[in-house]
C-alpha positions in Angstrom: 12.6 4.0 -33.5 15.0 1.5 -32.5 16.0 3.5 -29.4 12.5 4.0 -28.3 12.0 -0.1 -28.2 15.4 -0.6 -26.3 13.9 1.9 -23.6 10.8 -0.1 -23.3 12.5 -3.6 -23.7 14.9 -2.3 -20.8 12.1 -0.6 -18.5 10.2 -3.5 -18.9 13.1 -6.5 -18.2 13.6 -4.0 -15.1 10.6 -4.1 -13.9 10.1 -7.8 -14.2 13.8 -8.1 -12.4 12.4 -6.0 -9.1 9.4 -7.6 -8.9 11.3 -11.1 -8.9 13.6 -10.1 -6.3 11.2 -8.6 -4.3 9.5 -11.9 -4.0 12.5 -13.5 -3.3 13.7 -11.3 -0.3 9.7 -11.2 1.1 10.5 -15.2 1.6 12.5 -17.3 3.5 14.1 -20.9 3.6 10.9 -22.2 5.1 8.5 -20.4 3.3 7.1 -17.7 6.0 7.1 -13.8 5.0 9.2 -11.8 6.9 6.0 -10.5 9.1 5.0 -13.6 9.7 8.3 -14.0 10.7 8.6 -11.1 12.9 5.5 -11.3 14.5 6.5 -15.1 15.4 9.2 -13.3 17.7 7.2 -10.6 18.6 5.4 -13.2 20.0 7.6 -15.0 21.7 9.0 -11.9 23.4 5.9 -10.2 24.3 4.8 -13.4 25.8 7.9 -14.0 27.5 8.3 -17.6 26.0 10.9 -19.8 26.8 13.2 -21.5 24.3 11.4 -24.4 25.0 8.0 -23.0 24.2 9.2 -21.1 21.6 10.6 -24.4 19.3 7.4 -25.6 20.4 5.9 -22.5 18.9 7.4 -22.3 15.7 7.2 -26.3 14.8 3.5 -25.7 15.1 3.1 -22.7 13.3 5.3 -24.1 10.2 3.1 -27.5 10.4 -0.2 -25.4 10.7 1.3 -23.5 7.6 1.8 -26.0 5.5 -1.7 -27.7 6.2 -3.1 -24.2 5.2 -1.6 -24.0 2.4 -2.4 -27.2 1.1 -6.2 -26.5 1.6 -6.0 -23.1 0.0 -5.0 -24.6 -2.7 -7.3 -27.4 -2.9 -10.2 -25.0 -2.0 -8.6 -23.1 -5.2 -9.1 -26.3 -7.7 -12.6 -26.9 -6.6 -13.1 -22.7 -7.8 -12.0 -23.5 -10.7 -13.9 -26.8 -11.7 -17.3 -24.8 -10.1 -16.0 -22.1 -12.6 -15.8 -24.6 -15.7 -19.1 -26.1 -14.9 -21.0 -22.3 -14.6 -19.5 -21.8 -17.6 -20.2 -24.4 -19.5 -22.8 -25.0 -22.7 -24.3 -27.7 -20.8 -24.2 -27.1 -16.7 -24.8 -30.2 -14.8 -26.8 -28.6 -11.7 -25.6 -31.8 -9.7 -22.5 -32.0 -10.2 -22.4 -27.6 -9.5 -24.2 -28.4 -6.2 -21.5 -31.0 -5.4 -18.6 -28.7 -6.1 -20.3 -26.2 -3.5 -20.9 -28.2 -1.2 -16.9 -30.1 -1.4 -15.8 -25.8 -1.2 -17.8 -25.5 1.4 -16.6 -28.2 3.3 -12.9 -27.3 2.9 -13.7 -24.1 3.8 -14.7 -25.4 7.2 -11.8 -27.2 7.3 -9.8 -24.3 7.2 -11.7 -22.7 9.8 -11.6 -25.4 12.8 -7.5 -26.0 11.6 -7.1 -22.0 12.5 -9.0 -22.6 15.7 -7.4 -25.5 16.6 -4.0 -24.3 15.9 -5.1 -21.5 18.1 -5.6 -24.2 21.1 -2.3 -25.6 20.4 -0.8 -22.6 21.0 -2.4 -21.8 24.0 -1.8 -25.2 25.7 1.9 -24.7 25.5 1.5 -21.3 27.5 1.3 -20.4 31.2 -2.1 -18.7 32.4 -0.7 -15.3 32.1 1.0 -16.1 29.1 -2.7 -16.9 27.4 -4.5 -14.2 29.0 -1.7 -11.6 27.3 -2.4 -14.1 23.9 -6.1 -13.6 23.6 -5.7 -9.5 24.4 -3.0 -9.5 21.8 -5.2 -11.4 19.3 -8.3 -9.1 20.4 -6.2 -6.2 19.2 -5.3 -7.5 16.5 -8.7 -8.1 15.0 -9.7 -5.0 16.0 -7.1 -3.3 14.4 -7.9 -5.1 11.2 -11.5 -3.8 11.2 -10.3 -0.3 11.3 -7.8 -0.5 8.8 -8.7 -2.1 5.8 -12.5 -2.3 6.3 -14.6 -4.7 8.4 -13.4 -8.2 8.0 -16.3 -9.4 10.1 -19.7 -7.6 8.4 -21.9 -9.3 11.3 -23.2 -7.0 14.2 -21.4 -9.0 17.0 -18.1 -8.0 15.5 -17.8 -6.0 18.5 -18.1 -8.7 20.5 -14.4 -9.2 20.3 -13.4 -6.9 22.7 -12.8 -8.4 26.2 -15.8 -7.3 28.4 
């Protein structure tokens, strides 16, 4: 009896171990994965980027970063007071209404921030250097829709390809 709880004790501490270290190795100093890493120099050599461009590059991707992550998580408060207030004996309509609307609102946030980091990006480029951005980007989406299912559910999701 004693042996079998060792086993599981032991499988278990391992498990918890590779798990932990995965986690660590997926993560660098400044907090991006190694893809977002790699495609940050894929990037920069696809586009041809100079090391000027490409400080430029990274200092706004690591500012835009940490602004997203920032909202996430206060997007991810707000679910959870909404959450308290659903569940709640005595629901305050208001105050649930207000919570929507504050999520709402950060969502938006978040949306205009990826758009305008987008812009920032593209500023520090060359004409040809944004025409091969947007492709890249276009590809990208499209790619996504195939793979894991349809991130945009809309009809015009088509309307991502370059005409």
């Amino acid at each position: 009896m004693f042996l079998v709880f060792n086993i599981i004790f032991i499988g278990i501490w391992a498990s918890k171990t590779a798990v932990k270290k995965k986690e660590t190795t997926e993560t660098t100093v400044k907090g991006q994965t190694r893809g977002e890493r790699k495609y940050g120099y894929y990037l920069i050599k696809k586009l041809d980027m100079d090391s000027a461009q490409a400080k430029v590059y990274f200092e706004l991707k690591r500012k835009h970063a940490q602004k997203m992550r920032e909202t996430t998580k206060q997007i991810d408060s707000l679910r959870v007071l909404l959450g308290r207030q659903v569940f709640s004996e005595d629901q305050d309509s208001a105050k649930i209404a207000e919570l929507i609307k504050e999520i709402t609102t950060k969502k938006m946030e978040f949306e205009w921030d990826n758009i305008n980091h987008l812009k920032d990006i593209k500023s520090i480029l060359t004409e040809e250097q944004r025409e091969a951005f947007d492709e890249i980007h276009r590809k990208m989406m499209m790619k996504m829709q195939r793979q894991g299912g349809p991130p945009f559910r809309g009809k015009h999701y088509k309307g991502m390809q370059k005409d």
